[in-house]
C-alpha positions in Angstrom: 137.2 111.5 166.6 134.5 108.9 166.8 134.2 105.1 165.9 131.0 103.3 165.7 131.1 99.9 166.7 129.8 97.0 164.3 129.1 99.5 161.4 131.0 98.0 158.8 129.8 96.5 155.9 133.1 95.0 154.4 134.4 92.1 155.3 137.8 92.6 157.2 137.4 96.4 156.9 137.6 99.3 160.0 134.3 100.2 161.5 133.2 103.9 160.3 135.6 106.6 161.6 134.2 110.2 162.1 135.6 113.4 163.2 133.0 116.2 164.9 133.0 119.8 163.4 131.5 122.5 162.6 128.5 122.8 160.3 129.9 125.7 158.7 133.2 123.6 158.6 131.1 120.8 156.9 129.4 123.3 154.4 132.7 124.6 153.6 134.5 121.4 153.2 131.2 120.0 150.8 131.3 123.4 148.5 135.6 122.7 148.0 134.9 119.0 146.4 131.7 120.4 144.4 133.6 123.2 143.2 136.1 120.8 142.2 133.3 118.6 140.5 133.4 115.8 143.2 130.0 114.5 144.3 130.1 114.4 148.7 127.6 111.7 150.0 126.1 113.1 153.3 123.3 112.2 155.3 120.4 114.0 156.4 117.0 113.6 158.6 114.6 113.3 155.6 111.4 113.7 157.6 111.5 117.6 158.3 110.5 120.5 156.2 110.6 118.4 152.1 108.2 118.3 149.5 108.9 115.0 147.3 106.6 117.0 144.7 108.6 120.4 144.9 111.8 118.4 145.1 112.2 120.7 147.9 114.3 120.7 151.4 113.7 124.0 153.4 113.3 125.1 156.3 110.1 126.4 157.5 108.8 125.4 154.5 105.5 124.2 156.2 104.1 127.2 159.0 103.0 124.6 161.5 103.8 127.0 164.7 101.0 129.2 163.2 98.7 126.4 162.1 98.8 125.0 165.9 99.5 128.1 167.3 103.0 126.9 169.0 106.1 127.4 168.9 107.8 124.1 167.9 111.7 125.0 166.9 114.1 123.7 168.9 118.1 123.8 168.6 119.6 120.8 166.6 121.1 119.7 169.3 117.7 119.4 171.3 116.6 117.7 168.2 119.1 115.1 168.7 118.9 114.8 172.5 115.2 114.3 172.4 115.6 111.9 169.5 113.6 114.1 167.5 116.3 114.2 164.8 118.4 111.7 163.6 120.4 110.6 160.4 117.8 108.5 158.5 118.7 109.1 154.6 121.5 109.5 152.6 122.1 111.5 149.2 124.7 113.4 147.5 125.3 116.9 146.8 125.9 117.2 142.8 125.8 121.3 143.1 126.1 124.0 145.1 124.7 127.9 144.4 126.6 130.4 145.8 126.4 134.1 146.1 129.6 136.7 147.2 131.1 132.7 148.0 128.1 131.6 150.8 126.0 128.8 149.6 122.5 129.4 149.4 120.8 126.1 148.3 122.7 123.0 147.5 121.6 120.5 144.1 120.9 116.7 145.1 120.6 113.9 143.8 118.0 111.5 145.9 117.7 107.9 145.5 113.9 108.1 145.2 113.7 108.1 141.6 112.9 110.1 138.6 109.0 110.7 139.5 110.2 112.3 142.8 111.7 116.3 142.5 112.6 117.1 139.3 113.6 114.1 137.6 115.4 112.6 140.7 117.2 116.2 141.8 116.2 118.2 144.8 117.3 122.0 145.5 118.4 121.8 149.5 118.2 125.2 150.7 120.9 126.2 153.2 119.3 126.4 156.2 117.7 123.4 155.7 121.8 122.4 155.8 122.5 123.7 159.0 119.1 122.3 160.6 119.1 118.6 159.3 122.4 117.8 157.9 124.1 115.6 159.8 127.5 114.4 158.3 129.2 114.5 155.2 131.7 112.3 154.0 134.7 114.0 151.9 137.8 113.1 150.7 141.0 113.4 153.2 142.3 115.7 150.4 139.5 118.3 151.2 140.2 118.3 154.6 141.7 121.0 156.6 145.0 120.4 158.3 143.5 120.4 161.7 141.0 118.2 160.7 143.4 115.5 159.4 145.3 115.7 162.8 141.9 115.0 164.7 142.1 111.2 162.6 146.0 110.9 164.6 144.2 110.9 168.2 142.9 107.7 170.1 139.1 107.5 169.1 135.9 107.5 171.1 134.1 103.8 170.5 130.4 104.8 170.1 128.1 101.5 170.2 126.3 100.6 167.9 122.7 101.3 169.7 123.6 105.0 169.8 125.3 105.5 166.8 126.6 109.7 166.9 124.9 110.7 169.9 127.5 111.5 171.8 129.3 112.9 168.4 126.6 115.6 168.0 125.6 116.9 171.3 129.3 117.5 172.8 
């Protein structure tokens, strides 16, 4: 259970509050509210593997390793600890496609506008979830039992200069 410091924007109100899971857990918990047609805000690195003209988010969607002839894929966690990825937009998932119950691409709605995707909606592919999603935020109603008790323990102050480092890499 993590706290960032100073990341409130209401007056008088607690700074954000965030437990660390699972991404399964996270897909999982995102799919329950959809299913139940609640939208889940999340945020994401927007700078990896999107087409703003396909309205498209997946990975390896651009062969760079063969194009440079490298091998540039690194664990998330790298990503983070190298400050190669980071949290830097938000959206909300609107839809989820599932097959035998496993999502396989996600429906978004971006802030970007109609002229970007199609009409303002993106299709997310799931691995593009597991590689540059970063958090979700759903509704205590969704969450798991265990997951409610981790919001009973004494938090982890992050500040505000580091905001979920520590969150994703332990």
């Amino acid at each position: 259970y993590y706290i960032m410091q100073m990341t409130t924007n209401i007056y008088d109100k607690p700074d954000v509050a965030y437990a660390n899971t699972r991404i399964d857990d996270l897909k999982s918990l995102a799919k329950k509210a959809l299913l139940d047609n609640q939208p889940v805000w999340f945020a994401c690195d927007m700078g990896k593997d999107q087409s703003s003209k396909l309205g498209m988010m997946a990975s390896n969607l651009y062969d760079y390793d063969s194009m440079f002839k490298i091998r540039s894929k690194i664990s998330k966690k790298d990503q983070v600890l190298y400050r190669d990825g980071v949290p830097n937009h938000a959206m909300v998932f609107v839809g989820v496609d599932l097959i035998d119950d496993k999502p396989v691409k996600w429906m978004v709605e971006n802030s970007w506008g109609a002229d970007k995707g199609s009409k303002g909606y993106w299709a997310l592919y799931d691995n593009w979830f597991t590689q540059h999603v970063y958090c979700v935020i759903i509704h205590k109603d969704y969450l798991t039992d265990k997951l409610k008790k981790v919001f009973e323990q004494q938090p982890v102050v992050l500040p505000p200069w580091d905001p979920m480092y520590k969150a994703f890499v332990d």
